[in-house]
N, C-alpha and C positions, 0 to 999 in steps of 0.2 A: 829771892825774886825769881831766881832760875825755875826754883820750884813750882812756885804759882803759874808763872807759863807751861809751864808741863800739864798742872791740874787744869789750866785754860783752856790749853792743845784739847787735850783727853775729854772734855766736856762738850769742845764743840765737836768731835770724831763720833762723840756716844751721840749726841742731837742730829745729826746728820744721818748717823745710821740709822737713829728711831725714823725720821722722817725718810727716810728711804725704806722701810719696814712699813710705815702707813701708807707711802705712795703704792706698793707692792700689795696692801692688802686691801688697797681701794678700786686695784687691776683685779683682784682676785674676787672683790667683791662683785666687782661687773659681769663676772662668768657665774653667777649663782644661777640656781635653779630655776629660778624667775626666768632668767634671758636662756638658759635653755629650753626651757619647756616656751616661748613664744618662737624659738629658732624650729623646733620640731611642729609645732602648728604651723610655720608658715612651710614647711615641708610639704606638712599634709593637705593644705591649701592647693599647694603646685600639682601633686598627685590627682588630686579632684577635679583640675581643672581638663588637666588632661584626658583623665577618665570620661569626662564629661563632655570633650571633643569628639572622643572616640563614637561615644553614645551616641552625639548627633550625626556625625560621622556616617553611622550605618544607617543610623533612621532617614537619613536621605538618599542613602543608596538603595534601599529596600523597594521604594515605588518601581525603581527599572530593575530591580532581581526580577520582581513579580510580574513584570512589564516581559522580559524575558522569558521566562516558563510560560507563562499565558501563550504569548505566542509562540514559545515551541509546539506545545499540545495544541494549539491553532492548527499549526503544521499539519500536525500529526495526523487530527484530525482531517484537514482535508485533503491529506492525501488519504486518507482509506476511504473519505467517501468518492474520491474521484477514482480510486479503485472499484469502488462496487460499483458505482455510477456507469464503468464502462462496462462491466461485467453483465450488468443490466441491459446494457444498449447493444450488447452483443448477444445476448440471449433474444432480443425480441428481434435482431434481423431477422427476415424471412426472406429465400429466397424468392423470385419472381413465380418459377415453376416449379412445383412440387410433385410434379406428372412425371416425373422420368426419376432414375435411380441417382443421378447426378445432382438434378435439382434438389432432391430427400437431403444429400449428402451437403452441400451446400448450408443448407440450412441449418442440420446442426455441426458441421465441424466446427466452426469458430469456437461457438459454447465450448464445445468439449473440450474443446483445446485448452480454454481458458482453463475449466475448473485444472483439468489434469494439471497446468503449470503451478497455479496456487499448491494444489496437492503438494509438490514439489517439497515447497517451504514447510507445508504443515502435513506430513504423512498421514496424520492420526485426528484430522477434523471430521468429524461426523458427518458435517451438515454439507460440506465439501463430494465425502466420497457415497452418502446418498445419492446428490442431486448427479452425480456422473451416472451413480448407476442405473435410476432412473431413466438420463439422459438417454443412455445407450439401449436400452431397453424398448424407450418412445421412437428411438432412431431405425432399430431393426423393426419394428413393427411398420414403421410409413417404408420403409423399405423394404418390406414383402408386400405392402399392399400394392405395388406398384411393380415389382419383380418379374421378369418376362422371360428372362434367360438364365441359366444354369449358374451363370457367373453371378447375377443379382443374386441369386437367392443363398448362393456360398457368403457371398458376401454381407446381407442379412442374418445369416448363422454363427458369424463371425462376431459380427456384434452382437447378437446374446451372449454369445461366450464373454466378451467382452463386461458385458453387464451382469453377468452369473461371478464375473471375478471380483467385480467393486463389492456388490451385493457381500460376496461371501469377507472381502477386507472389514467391514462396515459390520457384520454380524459378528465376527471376532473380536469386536470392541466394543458393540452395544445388539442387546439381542432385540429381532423385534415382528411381531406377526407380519404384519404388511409387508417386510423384508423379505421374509422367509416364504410367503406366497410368492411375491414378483418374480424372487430365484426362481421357484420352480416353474413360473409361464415363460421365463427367456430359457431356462432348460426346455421345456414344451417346445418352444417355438426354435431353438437350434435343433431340433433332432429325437433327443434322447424325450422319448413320450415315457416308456418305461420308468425310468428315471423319476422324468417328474410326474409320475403318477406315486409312486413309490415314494414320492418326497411329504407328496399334500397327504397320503393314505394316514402317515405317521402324524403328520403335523394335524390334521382334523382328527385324530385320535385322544391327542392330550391338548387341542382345541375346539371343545364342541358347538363352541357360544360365537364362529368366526363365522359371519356367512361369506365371505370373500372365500375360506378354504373350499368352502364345500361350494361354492359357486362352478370357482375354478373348477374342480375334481369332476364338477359333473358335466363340465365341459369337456374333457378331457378323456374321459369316460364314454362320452355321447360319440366322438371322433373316432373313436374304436370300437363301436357298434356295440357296447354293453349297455346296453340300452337299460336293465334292475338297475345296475350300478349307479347309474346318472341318472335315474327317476329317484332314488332313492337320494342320492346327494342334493339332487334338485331340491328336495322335500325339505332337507334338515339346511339347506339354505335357507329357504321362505320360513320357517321357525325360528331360525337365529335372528331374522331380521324383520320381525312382523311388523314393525312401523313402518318400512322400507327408509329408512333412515342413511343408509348406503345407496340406495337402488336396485339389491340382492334381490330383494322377493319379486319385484316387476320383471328383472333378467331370469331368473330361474321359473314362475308362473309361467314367463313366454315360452321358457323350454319344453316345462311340461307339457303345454297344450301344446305345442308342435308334436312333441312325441306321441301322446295320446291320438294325436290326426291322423298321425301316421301309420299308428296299430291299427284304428277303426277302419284305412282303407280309405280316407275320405279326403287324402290325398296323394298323388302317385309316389312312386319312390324316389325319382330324379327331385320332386321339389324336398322331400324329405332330405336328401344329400344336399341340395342346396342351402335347405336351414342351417341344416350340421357347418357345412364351412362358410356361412355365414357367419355365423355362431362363432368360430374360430377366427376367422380374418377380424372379425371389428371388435373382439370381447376387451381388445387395448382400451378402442374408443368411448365404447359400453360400459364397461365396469370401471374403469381407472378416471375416467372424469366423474365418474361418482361419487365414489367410492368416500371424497374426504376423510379418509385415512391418516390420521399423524402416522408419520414414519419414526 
């Protein structure tokens, strides 16, 4: 009897542990690949979702990124044009009087001022250190027209210096005929005639097709009473320029026949000196509004 309880024991210990072996393989079953691979898609789900927050996320920020740069370069923009806009508004003041060395002075310093201070920022703009030197150029010209005293006319020579110096910055970084004449009329008109005779001689040497050089020269020429020299320069003026496409051949024709009067006798010598520094005081006004020269 004892025994059979023992084989009883032993049968229900083995059934208990089978069924504790099933319970265990039915936990085990639960963790199959099946429930993981839907544990790893619902991962991937969450990843996507997010992803996908992120996306709209930016796609709705993006209207004001662009909303942003728009208007920086708005900015930007109007601040250079309210730069140029004054630069503009200061260029066209004109003083009231223009009759006196002060009123000339008036009129362009503001400009000048302006480009010089831009210069400032950008050393190396072209269109910058042209337009000064031009400036100064149109500046000592209406201020010898008007010169009465020893001190105007220093002062006048002053600024072609002035304007021989931009000219010459401006030719070191872009070369250019029209440049290279002007130098030589604000050299002219500070002093040094030699100079700029000696500038245009060379320059209408290895430019024969410029009627502005030989215009010049033979201006320049006529001043100092070489009268071949400046008939001749006159000539190969009105040939460079036979359409008067400049206004070269109408400036230089009138020289000629002034000159010509003047040999015939058929008019005195005082009006002939008269032409001559006519000729000289307005050739700014004469030739440089004509002229339409790109620089």
């Amino acid at each position: 009897m004892a025994n059979k309880k023992v084989k009883k024991t032993n049968k229900q210990a083995v059934a208990a542990k089978k069924k504790k072996n099933v319970a265990e393989a039915a936990v085990r079953k639960g963790s199959s690949p099946a429930k993981d691979k839907a544990t790893n898609r619902k991962h991937l789900m969450e990843v996507a979702a997010v992803v996908f927050a992120v996306i709209m996320a930016l796609s709705m920020m993006l209207p004001s990124l662009s909303g942003c740069t728009s208007k920086s370069s708005s900015s930007s923009a109007t601040t250079d044009a309210a730069t140029d806009a004054a630069t503009d508004a200061t260029s066209s003041t004109t003083a009231a009087d223009t009759s006196t060395v002060s009123g000339v002075d008036s009129e362009y310093a503001d400009t000048v001022a302006a480009l010089e201070n831009k210069l400032q920022g950008d050393p190396s703009n072209l269109a910058t250190l042209i337009n000064v030197a031009n400036d100064y150029l149109q500046w000592g010209g209406s201020v010898t027209n008007v010169a009465s005293t020893d001190d105007d006319k220093a002062h006048a020579a002053d600024l072609y210096k002035k304007a021989m110096d931009y000219y010459d910055r401006y030719l070191a970084l872009n070369d250019s005929k029209a440049a290279r004449v002007n130098r030589a009329l604000a050299q002219y008109y500070s002093g040094d005639t030699s100079g700029a005779i000696s500038a245009l001689e060379q320059f209408t040497a290895a430019n024969t097709d410029y009627a502005r050089g030989w215009a010049y020269l033979g201006m320049f020429y006529e001043s100092q009473s070489q009268t071949d020299k400046a008939k001749d320069a006159f000539t190969k003026a009105v040939a460079a320029d036979p359409d008067d496409t400049y206004g070269m051949r109408t400036y230089a024709e009138g020289q000629l026949s002034s000159i010509s009067s003047s040999e015939t006798g058929s008019t005195t010598s005082s009006t002939s000196s008269s032409s001559s520094s006519s000729s000289s005081t307005n050739l700014l006004n004469t030739l440089e509004s004509k002229s339409g020269t790109s620089l």
